[in-house]
N, CA, C and O atoms as a Tinker XYZ file with bonds, in Angstrom:
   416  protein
     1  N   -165.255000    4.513000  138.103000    73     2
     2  CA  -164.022000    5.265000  138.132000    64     1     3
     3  C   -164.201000    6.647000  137.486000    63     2     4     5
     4  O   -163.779000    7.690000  137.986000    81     3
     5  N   -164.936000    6.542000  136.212000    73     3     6
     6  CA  -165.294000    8.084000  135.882000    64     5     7
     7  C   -166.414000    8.657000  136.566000    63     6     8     9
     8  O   -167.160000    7.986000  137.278000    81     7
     9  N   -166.556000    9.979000  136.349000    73     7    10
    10  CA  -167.462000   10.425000  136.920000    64     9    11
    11  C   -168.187000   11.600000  135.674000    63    10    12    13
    12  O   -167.610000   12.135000  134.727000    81    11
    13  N   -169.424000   11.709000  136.049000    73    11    14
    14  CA  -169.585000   13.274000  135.039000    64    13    15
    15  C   -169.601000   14.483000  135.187000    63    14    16    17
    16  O   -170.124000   14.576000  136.297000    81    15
    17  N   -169.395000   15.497000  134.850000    73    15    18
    18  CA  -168.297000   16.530000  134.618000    64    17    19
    19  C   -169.399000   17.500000  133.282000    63    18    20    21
    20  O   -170.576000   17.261000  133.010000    81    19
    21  N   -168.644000   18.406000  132.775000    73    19    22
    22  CA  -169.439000   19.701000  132.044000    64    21    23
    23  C   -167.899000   20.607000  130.987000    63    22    24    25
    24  O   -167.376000   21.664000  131.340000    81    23
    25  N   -167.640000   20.069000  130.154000    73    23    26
    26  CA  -166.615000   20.794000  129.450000    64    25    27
    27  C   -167.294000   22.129000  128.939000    63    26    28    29
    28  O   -168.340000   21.980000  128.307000    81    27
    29  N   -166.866000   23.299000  129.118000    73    27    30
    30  CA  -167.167000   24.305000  128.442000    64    29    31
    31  C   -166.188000   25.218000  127.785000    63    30    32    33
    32  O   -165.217000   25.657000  128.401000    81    31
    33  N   -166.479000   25.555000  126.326000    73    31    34
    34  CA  -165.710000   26.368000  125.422000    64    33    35
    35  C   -166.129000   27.611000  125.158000    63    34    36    37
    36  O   -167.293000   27.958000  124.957000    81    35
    37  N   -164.848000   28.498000  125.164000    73    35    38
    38  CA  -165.009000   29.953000  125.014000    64    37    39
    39  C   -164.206000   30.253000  123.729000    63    38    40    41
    40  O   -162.996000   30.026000  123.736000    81    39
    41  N   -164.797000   30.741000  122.642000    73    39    42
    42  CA  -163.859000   30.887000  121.575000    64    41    43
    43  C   -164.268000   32.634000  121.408000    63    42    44    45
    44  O   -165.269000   33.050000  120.825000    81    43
    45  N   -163.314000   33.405000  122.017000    73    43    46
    46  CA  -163.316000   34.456000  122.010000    64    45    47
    47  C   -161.661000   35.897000  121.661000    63    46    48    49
    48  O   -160.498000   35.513000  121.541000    81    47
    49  N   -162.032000   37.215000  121.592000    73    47    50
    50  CA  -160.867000   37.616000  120.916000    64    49    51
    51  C   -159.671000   37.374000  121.597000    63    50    52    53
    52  O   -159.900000   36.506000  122.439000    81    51
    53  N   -158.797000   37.641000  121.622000    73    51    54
    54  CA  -157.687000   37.930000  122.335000    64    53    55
    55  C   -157.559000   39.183000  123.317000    63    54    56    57
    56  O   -156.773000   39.377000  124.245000    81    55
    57  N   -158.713000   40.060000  122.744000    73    55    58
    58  CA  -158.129000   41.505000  123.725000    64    57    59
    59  C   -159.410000   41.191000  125.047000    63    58    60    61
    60  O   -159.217000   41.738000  126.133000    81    59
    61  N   -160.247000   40.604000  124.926000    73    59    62
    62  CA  -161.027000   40.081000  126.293000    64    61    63
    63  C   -160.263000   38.949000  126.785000    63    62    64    65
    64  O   -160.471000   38.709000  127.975000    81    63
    65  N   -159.549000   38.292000  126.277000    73    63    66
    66  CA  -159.123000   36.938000  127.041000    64    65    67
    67  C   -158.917000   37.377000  128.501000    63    66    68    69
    68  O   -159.587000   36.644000  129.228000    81    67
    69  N   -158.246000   38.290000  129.188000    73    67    70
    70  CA  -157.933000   38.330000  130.614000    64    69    71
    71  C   -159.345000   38.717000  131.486000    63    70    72    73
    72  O   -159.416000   38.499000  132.696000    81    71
    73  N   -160.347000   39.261000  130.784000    73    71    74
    74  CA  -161.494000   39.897000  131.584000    64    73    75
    75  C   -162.617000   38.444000  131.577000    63    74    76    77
    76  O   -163.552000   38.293000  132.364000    81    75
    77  N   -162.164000   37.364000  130.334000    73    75    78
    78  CA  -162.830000   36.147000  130.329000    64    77    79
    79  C   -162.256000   35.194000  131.398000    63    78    80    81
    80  O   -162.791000   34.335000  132.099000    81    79
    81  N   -161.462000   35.470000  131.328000    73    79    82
    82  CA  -160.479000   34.288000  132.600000    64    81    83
    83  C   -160.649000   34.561000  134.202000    63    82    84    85
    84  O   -160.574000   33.768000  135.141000    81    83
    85  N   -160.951000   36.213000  134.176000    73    83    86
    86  CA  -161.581000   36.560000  135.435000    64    85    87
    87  C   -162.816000   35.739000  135.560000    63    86    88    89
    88  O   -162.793000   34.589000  135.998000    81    87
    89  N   -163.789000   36.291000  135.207000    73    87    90
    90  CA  -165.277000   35.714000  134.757000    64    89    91
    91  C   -165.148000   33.805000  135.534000    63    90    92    93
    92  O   -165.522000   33.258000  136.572000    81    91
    93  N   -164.408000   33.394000  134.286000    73    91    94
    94  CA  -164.447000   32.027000  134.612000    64    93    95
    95  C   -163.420000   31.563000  136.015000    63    94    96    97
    96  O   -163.468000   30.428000  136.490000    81    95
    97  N   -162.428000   32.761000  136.602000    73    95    98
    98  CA  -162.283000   32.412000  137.992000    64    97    99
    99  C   -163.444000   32.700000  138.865000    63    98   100   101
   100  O   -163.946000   31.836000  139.584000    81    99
   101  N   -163.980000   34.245000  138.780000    73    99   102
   102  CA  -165.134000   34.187000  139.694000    64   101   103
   103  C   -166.208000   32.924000  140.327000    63   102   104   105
   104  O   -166.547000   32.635000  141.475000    81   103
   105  N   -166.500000   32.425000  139.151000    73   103   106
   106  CA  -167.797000   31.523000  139.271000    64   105   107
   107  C   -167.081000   30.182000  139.351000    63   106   108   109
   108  O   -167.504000   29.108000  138.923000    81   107
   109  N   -166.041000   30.398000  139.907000    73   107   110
   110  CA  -165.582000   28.997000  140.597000    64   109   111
   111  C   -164.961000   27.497000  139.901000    63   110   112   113
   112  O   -165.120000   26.340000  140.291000    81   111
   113  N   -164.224000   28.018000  138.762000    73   111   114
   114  CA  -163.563000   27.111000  137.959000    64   113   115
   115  C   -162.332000   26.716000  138.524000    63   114   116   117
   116  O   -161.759000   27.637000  139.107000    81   115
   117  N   -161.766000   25.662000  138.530000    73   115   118
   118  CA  -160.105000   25.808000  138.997000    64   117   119
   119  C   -159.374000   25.475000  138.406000    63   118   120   121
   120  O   -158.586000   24.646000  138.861000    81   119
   121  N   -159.263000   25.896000  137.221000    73   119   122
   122  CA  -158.531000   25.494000  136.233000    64   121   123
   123  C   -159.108000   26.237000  134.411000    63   122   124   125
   124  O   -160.176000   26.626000  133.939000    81   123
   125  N   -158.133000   26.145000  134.067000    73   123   126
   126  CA  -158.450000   26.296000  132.176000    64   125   127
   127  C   -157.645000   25.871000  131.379000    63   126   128   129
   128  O   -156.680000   25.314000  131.904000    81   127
   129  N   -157.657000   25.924000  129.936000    73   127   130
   130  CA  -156.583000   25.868000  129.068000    64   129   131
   131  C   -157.055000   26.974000  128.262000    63   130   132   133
   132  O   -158.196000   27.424000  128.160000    81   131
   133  N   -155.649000   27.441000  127.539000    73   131   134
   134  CA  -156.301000   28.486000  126.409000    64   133   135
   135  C   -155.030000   28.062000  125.031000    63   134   136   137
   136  O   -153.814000   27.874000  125.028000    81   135
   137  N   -156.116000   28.057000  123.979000    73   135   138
   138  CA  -155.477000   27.820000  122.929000    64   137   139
   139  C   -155.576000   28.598000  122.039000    63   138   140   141
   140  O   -156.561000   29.336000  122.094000    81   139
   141  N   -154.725000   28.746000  120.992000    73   139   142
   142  CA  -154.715000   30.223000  120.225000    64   141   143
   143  C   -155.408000   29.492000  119.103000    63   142   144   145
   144  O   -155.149000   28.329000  118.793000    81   143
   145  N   -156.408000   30.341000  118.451000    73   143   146
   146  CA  -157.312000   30.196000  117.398000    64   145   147
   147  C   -157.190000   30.766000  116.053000    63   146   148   149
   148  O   -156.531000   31.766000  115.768000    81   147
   149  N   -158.148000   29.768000  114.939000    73   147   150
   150  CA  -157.905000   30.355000  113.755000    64   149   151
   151  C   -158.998000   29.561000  112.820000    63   150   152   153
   152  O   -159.053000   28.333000  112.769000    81   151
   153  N   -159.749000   30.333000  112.182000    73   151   154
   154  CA  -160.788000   29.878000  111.394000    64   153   155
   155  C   -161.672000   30.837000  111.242000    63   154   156   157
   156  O   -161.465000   31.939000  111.751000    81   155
   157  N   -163.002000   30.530000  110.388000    73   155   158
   158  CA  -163.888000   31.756000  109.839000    64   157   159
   159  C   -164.991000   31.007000  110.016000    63   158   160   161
   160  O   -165.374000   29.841000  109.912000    81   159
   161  N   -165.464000   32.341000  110.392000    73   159   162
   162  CA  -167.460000   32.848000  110.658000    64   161   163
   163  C   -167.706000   33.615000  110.657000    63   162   164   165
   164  O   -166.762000   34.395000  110.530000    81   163
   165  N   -168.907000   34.194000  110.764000    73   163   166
   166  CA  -169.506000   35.048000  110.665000    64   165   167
   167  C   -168.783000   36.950000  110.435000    63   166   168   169
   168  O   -168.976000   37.905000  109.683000    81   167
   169  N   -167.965000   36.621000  111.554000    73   167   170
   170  CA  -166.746000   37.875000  111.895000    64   169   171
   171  C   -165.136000   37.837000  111.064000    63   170   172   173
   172  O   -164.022000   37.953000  111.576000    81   171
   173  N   -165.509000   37.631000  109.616000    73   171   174
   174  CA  -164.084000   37.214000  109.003000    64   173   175
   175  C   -163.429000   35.684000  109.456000    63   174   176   177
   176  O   -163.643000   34.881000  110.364000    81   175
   177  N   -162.417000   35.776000  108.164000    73   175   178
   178  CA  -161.322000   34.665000  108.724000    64   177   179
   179  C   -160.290000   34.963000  109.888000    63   178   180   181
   180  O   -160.061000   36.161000  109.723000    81   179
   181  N   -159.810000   34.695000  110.582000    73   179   182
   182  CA  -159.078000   34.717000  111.732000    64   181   183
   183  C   -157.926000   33.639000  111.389000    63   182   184   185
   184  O   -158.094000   32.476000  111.754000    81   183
   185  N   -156.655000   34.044000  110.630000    73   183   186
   186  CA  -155.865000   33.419000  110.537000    64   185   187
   187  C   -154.733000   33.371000  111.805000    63   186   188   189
   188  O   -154.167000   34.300000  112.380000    81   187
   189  N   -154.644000   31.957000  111.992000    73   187   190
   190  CA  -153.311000   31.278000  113.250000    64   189   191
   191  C   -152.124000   31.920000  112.585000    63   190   192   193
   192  O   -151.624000   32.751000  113.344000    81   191
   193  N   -151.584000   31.837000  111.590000    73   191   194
   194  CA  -150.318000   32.355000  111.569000    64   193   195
   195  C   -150.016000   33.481000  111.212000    63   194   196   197
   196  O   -150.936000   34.255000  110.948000    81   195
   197  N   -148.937000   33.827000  111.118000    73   195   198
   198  CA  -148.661000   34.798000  110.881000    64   197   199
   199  C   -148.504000   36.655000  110.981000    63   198   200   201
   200  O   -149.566000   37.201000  111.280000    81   199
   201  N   -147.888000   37.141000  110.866000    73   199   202
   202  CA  -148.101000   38.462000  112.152000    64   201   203
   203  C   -149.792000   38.864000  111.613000    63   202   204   205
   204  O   -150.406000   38.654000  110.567000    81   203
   205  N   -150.177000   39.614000  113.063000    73   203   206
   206  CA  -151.318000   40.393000  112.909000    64   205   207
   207  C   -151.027000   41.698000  112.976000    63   206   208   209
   208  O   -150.054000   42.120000  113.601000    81   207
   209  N   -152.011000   42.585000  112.210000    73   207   210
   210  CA  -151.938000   44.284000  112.580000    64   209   211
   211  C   -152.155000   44.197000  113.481000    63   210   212   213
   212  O   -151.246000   44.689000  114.149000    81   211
   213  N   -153.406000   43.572000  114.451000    73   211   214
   214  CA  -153.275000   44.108000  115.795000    64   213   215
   215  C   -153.622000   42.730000  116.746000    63   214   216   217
   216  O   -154.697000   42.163000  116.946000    81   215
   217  N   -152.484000   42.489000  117.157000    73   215   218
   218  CA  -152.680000   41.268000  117.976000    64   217   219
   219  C   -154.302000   40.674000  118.738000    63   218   220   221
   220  O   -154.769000   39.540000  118.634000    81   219
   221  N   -154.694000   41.455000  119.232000    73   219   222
   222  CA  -155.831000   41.762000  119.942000    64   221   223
   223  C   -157.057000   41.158000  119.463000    63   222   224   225
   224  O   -157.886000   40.715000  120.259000    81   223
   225  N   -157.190000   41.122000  118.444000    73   223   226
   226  CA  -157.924000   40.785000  117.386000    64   225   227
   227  C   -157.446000   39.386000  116.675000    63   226   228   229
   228  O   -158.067000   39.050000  115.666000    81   227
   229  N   -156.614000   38.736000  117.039000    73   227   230
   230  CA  -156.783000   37.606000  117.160000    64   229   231
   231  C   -157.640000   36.262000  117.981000    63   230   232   233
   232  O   -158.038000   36.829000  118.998000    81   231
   233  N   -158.073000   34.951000  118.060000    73   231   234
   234  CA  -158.827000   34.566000  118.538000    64   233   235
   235  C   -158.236000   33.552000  119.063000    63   234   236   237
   236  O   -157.372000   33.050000  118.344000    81   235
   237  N   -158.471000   32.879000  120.483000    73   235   238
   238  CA  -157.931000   31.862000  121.601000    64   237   239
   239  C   -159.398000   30.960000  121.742000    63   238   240   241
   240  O   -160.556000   31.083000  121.343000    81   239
   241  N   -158.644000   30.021000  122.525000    73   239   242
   242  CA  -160.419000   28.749000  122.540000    64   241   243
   243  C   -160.070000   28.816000  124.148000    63   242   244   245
   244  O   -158.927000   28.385000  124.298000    81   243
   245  N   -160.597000   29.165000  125.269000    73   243   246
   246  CA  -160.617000   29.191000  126.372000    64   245   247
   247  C   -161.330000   27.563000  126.697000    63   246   248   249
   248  O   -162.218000   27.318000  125.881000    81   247
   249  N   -161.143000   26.642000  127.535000    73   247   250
   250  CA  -162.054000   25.451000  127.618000    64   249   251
   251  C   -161.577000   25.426000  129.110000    63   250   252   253
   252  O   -160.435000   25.795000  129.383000    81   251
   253  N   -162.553000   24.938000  130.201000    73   251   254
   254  CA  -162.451000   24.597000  131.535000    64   253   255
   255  C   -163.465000   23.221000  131.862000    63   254   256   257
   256  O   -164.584000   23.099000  131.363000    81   255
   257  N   -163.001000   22.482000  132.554000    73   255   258
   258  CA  -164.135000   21.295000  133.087000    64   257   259
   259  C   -164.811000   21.901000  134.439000    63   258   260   261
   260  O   -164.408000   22.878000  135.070000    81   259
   261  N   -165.874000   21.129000  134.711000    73   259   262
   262  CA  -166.492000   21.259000  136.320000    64   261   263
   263  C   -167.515000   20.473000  136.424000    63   262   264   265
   264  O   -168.478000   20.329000  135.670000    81   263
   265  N   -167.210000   19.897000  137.550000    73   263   266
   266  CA  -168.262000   19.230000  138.280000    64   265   267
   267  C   -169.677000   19.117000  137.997000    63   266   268   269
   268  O   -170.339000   18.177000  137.557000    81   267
   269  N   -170.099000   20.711000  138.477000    73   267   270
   270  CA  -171.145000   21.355000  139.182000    64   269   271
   271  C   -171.562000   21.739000  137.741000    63   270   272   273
   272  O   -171.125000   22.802000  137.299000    81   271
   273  N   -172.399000   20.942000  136.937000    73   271   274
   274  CA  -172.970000   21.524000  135.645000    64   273   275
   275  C   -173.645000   23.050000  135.646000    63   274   276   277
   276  O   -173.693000   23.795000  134.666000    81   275
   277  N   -174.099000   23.304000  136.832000    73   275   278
   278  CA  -174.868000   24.901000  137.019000    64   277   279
   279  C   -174.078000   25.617000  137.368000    63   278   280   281
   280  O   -174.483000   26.763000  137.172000    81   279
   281  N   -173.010000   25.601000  137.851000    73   279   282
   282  CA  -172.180000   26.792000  137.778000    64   281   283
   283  C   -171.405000   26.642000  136.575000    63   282   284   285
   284  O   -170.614000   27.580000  136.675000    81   283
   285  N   -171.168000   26.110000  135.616000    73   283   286
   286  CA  -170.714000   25.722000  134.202000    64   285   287
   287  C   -171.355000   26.748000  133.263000    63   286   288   289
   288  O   -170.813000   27.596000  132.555000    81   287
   289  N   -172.556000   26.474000  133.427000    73   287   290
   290  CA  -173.409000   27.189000  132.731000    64   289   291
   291  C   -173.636000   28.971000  133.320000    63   290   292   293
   292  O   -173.448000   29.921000  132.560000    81   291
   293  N   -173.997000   29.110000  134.563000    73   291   294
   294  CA  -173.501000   30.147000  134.838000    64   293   295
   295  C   -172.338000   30.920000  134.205000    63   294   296   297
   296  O   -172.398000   32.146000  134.114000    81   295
   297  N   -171.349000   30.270000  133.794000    73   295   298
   298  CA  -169.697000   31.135000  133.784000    64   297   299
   299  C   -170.108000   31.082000  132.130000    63   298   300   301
   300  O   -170.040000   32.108000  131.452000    81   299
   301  N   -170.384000   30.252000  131.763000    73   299   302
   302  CA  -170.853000   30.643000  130.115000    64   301   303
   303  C   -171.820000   31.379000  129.601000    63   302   304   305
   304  O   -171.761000   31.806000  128.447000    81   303
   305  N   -173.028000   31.654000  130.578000    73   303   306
   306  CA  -174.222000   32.448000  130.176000    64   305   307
   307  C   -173.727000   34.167000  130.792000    63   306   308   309
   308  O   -174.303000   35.170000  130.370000    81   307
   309  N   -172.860000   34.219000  131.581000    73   307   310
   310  CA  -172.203000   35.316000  132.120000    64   309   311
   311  C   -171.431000   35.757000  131.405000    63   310   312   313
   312  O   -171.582000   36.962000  131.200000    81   311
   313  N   -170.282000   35.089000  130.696000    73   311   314
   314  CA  -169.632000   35.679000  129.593000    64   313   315
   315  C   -170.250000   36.147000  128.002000    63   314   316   317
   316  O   -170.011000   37.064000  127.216000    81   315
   317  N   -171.129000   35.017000  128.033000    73   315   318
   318  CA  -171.967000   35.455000  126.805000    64   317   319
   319  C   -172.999000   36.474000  126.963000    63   318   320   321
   320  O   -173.631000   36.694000  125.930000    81   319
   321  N   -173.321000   37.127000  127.952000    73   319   322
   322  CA  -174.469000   38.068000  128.649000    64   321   323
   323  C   -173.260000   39.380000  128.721000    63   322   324   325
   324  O   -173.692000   40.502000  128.457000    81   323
   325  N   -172.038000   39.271000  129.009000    73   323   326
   326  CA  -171.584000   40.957000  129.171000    64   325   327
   327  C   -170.323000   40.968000  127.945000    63   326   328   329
   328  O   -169.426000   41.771000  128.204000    81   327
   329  N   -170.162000   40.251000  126.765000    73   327   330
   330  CA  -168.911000   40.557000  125.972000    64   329   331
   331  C   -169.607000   40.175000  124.588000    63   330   332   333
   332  O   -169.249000   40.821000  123.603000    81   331
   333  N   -170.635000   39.114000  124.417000    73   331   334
   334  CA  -170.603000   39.042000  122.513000    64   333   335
   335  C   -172.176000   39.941000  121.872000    63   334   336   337
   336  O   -172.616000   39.770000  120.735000    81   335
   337  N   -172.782000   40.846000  122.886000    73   335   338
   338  CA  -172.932000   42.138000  122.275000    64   337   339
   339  C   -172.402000   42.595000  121.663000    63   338   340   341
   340  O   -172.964000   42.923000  120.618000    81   339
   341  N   -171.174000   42.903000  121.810000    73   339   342
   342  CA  -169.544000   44.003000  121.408000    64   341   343
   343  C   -168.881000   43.098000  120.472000    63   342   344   345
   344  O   -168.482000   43.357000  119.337000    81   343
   345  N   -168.832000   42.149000  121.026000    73   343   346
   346  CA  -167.166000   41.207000  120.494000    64   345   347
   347  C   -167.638000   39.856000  120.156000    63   346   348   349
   348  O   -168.533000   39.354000  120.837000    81   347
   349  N   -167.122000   39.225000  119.172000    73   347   350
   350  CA  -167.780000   38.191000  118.456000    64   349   351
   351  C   -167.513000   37.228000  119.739000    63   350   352   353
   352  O   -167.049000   37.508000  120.844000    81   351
   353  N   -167.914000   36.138000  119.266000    73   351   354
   354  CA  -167.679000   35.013000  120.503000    64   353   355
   355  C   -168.381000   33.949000  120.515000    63   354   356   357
   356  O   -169.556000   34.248000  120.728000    81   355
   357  N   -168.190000   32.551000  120.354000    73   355   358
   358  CA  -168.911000   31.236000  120.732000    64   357   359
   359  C   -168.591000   30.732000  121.902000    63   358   360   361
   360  O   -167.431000   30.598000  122.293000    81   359
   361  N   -169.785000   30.365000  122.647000    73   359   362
   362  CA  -169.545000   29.175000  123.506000    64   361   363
   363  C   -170.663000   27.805000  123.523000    63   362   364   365
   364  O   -171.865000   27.839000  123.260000    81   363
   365  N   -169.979000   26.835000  123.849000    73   363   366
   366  CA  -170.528000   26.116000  123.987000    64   365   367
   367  C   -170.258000   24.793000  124.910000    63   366   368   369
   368  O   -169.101000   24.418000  125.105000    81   367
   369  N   -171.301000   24.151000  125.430000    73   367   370
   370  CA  -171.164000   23.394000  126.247000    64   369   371
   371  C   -171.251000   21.566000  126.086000    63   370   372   373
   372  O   -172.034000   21.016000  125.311000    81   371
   373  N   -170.414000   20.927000  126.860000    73   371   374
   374  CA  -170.497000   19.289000  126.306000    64   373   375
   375  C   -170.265000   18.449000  127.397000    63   374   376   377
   376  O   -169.226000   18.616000  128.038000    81   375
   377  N   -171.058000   17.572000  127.720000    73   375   378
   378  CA  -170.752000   16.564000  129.226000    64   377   379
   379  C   -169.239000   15.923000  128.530000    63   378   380   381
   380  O   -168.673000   15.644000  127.473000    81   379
   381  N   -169.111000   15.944000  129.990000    73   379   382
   382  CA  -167.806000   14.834000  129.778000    64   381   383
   383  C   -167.475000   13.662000  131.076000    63   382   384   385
   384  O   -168.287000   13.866000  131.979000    81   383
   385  N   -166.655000   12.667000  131.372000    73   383   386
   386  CA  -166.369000   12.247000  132.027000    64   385   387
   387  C   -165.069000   12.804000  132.829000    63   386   388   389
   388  O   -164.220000   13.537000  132.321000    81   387
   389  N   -165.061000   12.459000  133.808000    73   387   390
   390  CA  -163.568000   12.407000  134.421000    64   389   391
   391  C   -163.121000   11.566000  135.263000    63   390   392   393
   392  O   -163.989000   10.805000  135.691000    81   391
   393  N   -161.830000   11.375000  135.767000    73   391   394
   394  CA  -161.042000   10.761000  136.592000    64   393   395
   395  C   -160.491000   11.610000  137.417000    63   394   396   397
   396  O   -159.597000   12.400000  137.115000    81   395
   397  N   -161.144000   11.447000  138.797000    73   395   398
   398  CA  -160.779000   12.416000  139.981000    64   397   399
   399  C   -161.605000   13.480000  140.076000    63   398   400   401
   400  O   -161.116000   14.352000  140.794000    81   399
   401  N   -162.496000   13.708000  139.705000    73   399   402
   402  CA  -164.013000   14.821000  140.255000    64   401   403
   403  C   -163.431000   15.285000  141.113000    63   402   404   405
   404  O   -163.255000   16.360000  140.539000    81   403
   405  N   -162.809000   15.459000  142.316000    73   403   406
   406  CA  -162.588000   16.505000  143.017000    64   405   407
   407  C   -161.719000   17.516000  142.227000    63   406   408   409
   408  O   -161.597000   18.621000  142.757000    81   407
   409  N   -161.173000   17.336000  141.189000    73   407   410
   410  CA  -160.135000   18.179000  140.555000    64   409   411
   411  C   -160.513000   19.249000  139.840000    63   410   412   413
   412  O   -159.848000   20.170000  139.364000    81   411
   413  N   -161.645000   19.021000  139.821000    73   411   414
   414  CA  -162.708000   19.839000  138.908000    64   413   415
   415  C   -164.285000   20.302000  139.634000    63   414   416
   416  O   -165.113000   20.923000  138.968000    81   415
């Protein structure tokens, strides 16, 4: 009934989030979630609450499933290849199962 699948996470700023969501439509995702972020590394603390000076500079967790583990990796080695030169950014990748593989 399950099948395997490729979860991948984008924990990146807020002012790339729309040029990341392109990215991960291009290379053939159909779907995402984005969650607003908050914690510290390397690039300061990044606090969840509370107003920011500049919104932008806040941090979201982008995560999408897929099938096709190589185009997974593609959409993550593509985002990490043209934005965390510039702009801080983790990704990382984790098998997963699913229910209904075509959905993904």
């Amino acid at each position: 009934m399950f099948s395997p699948a490729t979860k991948t996470v984008l924990i990146v700023e807020r002012l790339i989030q729309e040029d990341v969501i392109d990215r991960i439509e291009a290379g053939g995702a159909k779907g995402y979630t984005i969650v607003p972020g908050s914690g510290q590394g390397e690039h300061h603390r990044r606090r969840g609450r509370g107003a920011h000076i500049v919104d932008d500079f806040s941090i979201v967790r982008i995560e999408f499933i897929m099938a096709d583990d190589a185009k997974a990796r593609a959409i993550a080695e593509d985002v990490a290849e043209r934005y965390f030169e510039q702009y801080p950014g983790i990704v990382y990748i984790s098998p997963v199962e699913v229910i209904r593989p075509e959905r993904f």
